[in-house]
N, C-alpha and C positions, 0 to 999 in steps of 0.2 A: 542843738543839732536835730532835735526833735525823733519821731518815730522816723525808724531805717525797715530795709524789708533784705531778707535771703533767700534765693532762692535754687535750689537744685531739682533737675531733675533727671531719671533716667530711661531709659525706653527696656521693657523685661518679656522676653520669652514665655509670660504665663499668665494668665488669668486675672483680670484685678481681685475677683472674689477669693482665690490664690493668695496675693501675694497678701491681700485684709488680712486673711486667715492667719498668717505668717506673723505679721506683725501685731494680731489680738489676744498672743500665745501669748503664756509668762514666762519662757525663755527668751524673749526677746528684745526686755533691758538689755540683758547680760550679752547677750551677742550684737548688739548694735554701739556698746560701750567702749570707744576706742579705749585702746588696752596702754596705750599713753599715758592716759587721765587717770588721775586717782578719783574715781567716780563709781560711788556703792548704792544699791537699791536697799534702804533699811527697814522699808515696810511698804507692803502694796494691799490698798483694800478692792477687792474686787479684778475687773479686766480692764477693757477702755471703754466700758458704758458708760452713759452720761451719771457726772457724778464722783466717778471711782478717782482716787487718789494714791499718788506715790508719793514716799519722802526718802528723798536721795541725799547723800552725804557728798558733796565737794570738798574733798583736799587740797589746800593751796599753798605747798610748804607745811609749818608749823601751824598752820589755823586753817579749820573745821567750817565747812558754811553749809546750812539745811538749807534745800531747796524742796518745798511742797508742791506739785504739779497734780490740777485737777484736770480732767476731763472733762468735754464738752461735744458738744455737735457731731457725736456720732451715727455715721448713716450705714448700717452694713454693707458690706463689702466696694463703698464709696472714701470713705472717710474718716476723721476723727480730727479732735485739736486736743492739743496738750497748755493750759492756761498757768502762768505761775501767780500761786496764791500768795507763798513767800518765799525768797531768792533775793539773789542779788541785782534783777536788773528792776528799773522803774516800770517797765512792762516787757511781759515775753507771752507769745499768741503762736506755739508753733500748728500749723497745720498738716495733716499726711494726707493726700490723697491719691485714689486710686482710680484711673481713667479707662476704661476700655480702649483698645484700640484697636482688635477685630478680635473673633473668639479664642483666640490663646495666646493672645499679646494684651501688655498694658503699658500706660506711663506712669510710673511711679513720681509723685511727686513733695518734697518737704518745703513747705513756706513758711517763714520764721518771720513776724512783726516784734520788733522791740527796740526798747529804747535805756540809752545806760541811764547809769543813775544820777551823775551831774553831767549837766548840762553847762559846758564849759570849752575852755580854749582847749583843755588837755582830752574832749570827747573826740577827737580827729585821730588823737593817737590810738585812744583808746579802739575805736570802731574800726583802724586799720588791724590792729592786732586780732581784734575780733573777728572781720570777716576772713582774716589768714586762716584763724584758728576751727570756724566753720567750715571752711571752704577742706580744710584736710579730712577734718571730722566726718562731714557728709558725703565725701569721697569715699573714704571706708566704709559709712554704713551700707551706702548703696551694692559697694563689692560684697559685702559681707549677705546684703538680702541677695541678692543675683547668687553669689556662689551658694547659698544653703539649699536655695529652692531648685540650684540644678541638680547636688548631693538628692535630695530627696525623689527627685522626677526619675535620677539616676537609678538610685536603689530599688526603687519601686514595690516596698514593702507594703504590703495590708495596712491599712487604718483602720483602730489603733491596734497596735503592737504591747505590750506588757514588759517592761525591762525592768529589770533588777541589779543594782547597783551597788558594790562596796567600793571604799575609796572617793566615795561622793565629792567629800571636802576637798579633795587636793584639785588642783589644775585639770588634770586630762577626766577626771570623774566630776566636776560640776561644769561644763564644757560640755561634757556628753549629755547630762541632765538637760540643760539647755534647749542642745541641737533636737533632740527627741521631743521638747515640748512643741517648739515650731513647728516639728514635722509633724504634729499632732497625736505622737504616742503620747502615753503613759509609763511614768517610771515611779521604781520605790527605793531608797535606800536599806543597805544595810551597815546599820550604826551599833554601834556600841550605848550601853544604857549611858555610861560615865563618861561620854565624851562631852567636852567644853563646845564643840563645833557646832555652828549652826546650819542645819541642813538646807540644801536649795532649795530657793523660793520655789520652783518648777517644779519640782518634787511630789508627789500626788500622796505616797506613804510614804512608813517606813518600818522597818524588818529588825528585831535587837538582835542581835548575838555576840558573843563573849567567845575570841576565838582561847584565848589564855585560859578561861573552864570549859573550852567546846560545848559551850551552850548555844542554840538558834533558834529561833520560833519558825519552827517547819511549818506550821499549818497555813502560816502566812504567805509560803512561796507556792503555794499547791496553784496551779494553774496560771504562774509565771512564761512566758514566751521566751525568753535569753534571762540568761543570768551574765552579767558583766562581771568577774570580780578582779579590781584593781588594786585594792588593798595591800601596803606593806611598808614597814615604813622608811625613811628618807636613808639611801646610799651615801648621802653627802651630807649630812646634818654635821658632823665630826668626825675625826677622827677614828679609825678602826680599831678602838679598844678590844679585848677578849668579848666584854658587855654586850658592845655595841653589834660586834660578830654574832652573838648567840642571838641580840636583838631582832638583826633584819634576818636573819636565815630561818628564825621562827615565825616572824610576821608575814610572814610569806608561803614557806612549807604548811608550818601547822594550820594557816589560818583556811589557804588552797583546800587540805584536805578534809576539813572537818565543813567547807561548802560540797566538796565530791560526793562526801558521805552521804551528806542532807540531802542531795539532791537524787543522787542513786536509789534512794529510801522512800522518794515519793509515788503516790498512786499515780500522780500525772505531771511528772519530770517535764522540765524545758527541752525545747527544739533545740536548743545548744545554751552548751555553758562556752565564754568566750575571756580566758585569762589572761594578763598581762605575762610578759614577761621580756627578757632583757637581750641587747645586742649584745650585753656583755657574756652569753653563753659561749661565744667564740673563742674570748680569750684574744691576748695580740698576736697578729698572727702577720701582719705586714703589709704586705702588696697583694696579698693572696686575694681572690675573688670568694666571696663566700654565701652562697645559695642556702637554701633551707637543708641541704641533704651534706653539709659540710657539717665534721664530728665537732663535735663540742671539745672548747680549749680547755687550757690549765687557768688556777687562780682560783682565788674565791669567790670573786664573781660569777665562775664559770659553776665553780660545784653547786651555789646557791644556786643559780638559775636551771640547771639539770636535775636536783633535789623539787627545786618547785613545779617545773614540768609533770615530774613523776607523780607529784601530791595528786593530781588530777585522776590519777587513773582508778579509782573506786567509778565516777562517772562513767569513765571510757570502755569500765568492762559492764556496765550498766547499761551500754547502749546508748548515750548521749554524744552527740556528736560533740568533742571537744575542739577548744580552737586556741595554740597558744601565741600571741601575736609579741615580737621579739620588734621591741622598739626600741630605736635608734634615740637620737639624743633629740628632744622634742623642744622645739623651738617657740614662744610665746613672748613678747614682752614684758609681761606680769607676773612669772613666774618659772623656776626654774631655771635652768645654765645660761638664757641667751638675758634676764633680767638681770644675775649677779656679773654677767659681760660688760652691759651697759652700761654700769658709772666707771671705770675708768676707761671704756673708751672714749665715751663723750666726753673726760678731763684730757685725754688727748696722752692717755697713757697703757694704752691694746698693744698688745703684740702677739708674735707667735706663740707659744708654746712648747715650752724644749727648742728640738731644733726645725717643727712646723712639718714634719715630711710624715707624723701619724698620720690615716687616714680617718675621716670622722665623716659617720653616716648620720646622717641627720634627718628630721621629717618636720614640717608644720604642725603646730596643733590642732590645723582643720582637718589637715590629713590623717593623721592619728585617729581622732574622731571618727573621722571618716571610713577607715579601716576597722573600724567596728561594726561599723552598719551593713557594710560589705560583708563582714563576715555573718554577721546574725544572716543577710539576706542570701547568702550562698551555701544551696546545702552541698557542694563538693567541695566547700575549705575544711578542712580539721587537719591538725598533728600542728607543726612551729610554721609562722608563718612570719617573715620580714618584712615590717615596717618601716622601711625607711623611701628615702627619696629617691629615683631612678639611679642618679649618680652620685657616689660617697667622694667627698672632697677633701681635700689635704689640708692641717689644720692652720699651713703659711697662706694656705689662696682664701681658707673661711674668714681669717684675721683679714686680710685684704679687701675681700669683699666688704663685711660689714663697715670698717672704718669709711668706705668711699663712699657706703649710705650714707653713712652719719656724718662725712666729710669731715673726717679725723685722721690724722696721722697714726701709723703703727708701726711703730720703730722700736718699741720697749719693751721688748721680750719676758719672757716670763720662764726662768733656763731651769732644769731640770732637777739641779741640786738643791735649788732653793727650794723647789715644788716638794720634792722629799724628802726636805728639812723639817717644813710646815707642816703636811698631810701625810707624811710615811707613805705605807703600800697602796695608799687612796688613789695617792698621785697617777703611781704607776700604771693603775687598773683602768684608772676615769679621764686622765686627762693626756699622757703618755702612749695610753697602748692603742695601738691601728689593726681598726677592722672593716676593712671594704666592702659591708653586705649587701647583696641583690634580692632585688623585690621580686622574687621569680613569680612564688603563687599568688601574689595581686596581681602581678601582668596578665598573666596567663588563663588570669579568672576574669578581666574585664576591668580590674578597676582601675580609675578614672584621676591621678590626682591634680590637686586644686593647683598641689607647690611645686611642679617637680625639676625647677631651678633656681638657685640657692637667692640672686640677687632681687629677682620680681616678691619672693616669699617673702624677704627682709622688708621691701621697701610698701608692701603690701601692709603688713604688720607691723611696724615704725611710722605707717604715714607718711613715706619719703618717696611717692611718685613722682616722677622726672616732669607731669602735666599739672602740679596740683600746686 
């Protein structure tokens, strides 16, 4: 069948020197990697100058395939080719380029030469599966460069920015590493000496502290722009033993307050410290409409996320402008509630949820992201601010939706008693109780989001466009 060719392209609102720029960052594997693929960047030497090389790890099932991709023919802000050295095809030549198409427009363009590796009767099948598999892929990446660079035109922060990050390793904190390298900041983590975790490649430092001995290397944060701290650890990891209660309540209070501290303590404090924190402050509450200026619920969810609030205020009497962003249930393929969703409903085994009439506020993970940078960029956001999507959906219509992406049936419930059989008060707090929260202060501040209807988000981030 010989050498085949792929080609996409798309027409973008910006610059081609723009969108080079975007695409020369080292967050920008990680954000062009459909979240489908088990596809990991395990070492990158250099950017995309002639020369520089990544070695990517392809998961296929149970067996591991190293792909080596060099670079080549790099022309600034025109070009680059991505050549594979070792992989699995007999040749792969992809191209990026970037065409002017008057002063604040470009065509972005990916051209793929390659050829599989037998050359056979079964290469027809093969090379149908393959340009499926393209043809979704490059779909996404293009959405994914379109939407970042209007996130960042949007925000219109200073280049560069100084961010500081705890929580790096999880989902919504390497995500943010990411998005901030593209956009041409700079960020550092704040890690633990003894962690096993490997910090983001995009990563420029990083920052020790030990919130368990309230230890931190202050001198490192002295002239930080935001401090991000997302740190604490997993609500749903198990069950809520006594342990595990005292676990996440301090991973999160203690750790809050001992960055407050540090930060109120410096000669040249951050333009904002910007914390996580949870929809779960509410508590269930029902049908009820729930705005930032709505009291905090009953639960333990609720007391943790009002204890964690409060850890901040060493900052807030410091004069830092605090920001606490109370997110909703954050949606990613790759990780978190909507990844542990995915195998049984693509077995064709989804259902409701109890009896599906909780309400469930939900957000993108771009938007999440996204509501970070809004807030660094906004100096009249501080006190709680709601993360979630314009409208919170009922958990019979979120089951509905998703299966009709994924074109699966949802008939097999998942009933109440059983849930707090298995998970005890977990249940009740996480997947039970209904909170319908409104985005008032993103509204009302301007911001912009990417997701803010449940089914375009889904099929955005699954890959399952209606055109593709």
């Amino acid at each position: 069948m010989g050498l085949q060719v792929f080609r996409k392209a798309s027409r973008l609102p910006h610059a081609a020197l723009t969108v080079y720029d975007w695409h020369a960052r080292r967050g920008a594997f990680n954000r062009l990697a459909p979240p489908w693929d088990a596809v990991e960047l395990k070492e990158q030497t250099g950017g995309i100058e002639d020369g520089a090389r990544a070695v990517i790890e392809l998961r296929i099932g149970p067996v591991s395939v190293t792909w080596v991709a060099e670079h080549r023919d790099n022309v600034p802000g025109r070009q680059f080719t991505d050549v594979q050295i070792e992989g699995p095809f007999a040749r792969w030549e992809h191209s990026h380029r970037f065409e002017p198409v008057d002063e604040g427009s470009s065509e972005l363009e990916d051209r793929i030469e390659y050829a599989l590796p037998l050359d056979s009767v079964h290469s027809a099948v093969s090379r149908g599966i393959l340009e499926s598999k393209l043809a979704r892929a490059f779909g996404f990446r293009h959405r994914v460069t379109a939407r970042d660079l209007g996130l960042h035109a949007g925000v219109g922060l200073a280049l560069p920015q100084r961010f500081l990050v705890s929580g790096a390793t999880g989902l919504l904190g390497s995500t943010l590493i990411d998005v901030l390298s593209t956009g041409g900041h700079e960020s550092a983590t704040l890690a633990r000496a003894a962690s096993k975790s490997r910090p983001p490649l995009a990563a420029s430092d990083s920052v020790s502290w030990d919130p368990r001995s309230g230890t931190i290397d202050a001198e490192k944060i002295e002239g930080t722009d935001f401090v991000v701290h997302l740190a604490g650890e997993s609500i749903a990891a198990g069950r809520w033993t006594e342990q595990r209660r005292r676990s996440i309540r301090d991973s999160r209070v203690n750790g809050t307050r001992l960055v407050a501290e540090t930060l109120a303590g410096l000669k040249r404090p951050p333009k904002a410290l910007i914390c996580a924190s949870a929809s779960g402050v509410y508590g269930n509450r029902g049908d009820e409409l729930l705005p930032e200026t709505a009291a905090p619920g009953h639960g333990f969810l609720a007391d943790v996320c009002r204890e964690w609030e409060e850890a901040a205020d060493p900052a807030r009497e410091a004069g830092i402008r605090v920001v606490h962003l109370r997110f909703g249930l954050i949606l990613w393929p790759s990780g978190g509630a909507l990844e542990r969703m995915l195998v049984p409903f693509m077995a064709g085994a989804g259902g409701r949820v109890g009896d599906g009439s909780q309400y469930w506020s939900w957000v993108s993970l771009d938007d999440a992201v996204g509501s970070i940078l809004h807030a660094a960029a906004t100096d009249s956001l501080e006190g709680p601010v709601n993360v979630v999507a314009p409208e919170a959906i009922r958990n019979r219509d979120f089951t509905s939706v998703l299966g009709s992406v994924l074109h699966r049936p949802t008939i097999i419930p998942a009933p109440a008693p059983v849930l707090r059989l298995a998970l005890g008060e977990m249940a009740d707090e996480l997947l039970l109780a209904s909170a319908r929260l409104v985005p008032g202060r993103l509204l009302e501040t301007g911001f912009r989001f990417r997701d803010p209807e449940l089914e375009p988000a889904l099929r955005h981030m699954l890959g399952r466009m209606e055109d593709e």
